[in-house]
N, C-alpha and C positions, 0 to 999 in steps of 0.2 A: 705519532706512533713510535713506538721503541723496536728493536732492532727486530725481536723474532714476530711482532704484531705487521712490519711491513715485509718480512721476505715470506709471510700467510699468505697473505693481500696478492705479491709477486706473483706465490706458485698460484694462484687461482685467475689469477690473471690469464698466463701461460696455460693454464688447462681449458679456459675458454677463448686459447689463440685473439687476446686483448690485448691491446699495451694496456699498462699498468693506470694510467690516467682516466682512460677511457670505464675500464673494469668497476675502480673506485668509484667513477662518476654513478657507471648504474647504480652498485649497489646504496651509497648515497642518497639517490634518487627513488630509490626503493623497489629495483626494480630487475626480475631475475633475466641475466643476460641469453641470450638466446645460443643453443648451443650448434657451435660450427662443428661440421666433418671433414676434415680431410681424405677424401677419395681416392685409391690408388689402384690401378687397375694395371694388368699384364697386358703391355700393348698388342705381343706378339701373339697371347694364346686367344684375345680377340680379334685380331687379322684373320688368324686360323678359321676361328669359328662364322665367322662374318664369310670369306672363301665360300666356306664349305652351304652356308645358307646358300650364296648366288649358285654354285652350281647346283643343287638341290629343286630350287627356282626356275633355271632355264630348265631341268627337266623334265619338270612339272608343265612348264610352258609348253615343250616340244609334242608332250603326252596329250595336252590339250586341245593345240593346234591339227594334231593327229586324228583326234575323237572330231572335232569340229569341219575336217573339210574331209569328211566322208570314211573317215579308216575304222577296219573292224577290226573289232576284238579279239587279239591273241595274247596264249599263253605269254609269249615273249613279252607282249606288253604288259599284262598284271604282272610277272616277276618285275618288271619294273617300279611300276606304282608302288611293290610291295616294299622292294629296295630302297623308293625314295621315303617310305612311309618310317620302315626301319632308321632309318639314317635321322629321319627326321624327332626320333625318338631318343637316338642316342647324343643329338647337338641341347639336346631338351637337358636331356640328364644333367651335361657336362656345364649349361650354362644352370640349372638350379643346385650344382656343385657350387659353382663360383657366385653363385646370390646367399648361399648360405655359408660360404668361406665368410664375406663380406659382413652379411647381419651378423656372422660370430661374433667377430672383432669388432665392433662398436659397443659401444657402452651410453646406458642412460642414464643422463643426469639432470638431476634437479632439485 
């Protein structure tokens, strides 16, 4: 290979997160490497979200528990269900925010 035929070879290497040996060998071999993702995700605003599910959760539980060992149905408690049901709309949003932050930035190759 001459100089600009192997720093090709390099950058495609590196864009399928290969060593160079490894890259060559597939393509050699005749054979399209399989494409890695590197996944990065905001620890923190999954903490948040993960939270906010458990409390969501035990409230649902408590509501259940409630209905189950004999409790009637008051206003106070549908504002409740309604509030968990709300909430549980808005964690929806926020997490198909961050699945389509995510599918933005990837790219398909081959």
């Amino acid at each position: 290979m001459n100089d600009s035929e192997y720093q090709f070879v390099n950058e495609q290497a590196e864009k399928y997160h290969y060593p160079i040996a490894v890259y060559a060998r597939m393509m050699l071999l005749e054979h399209v490497p399989p494409i890695k993702y590197e996944v990065v995700a905001d620890l923190d605003e999954l903490k948040i979200l993960t939270t906010e599910y458990g409390r969501i959760g035990n409230n649902l539980n408590q509501i259940a528990k409630y209905f189950n060992t004999g409790g009637t149905r008051s206003l106070a408690m549908e504002d409740e269900i309604h509030e968990c049901i709300s909430q549980l709309f808005i964690l929806r949003k926020q997490v198909l925010r961050m699945a389509g932050d995510f599918h933005g930035s990837t790219k398909t190759h081959r």
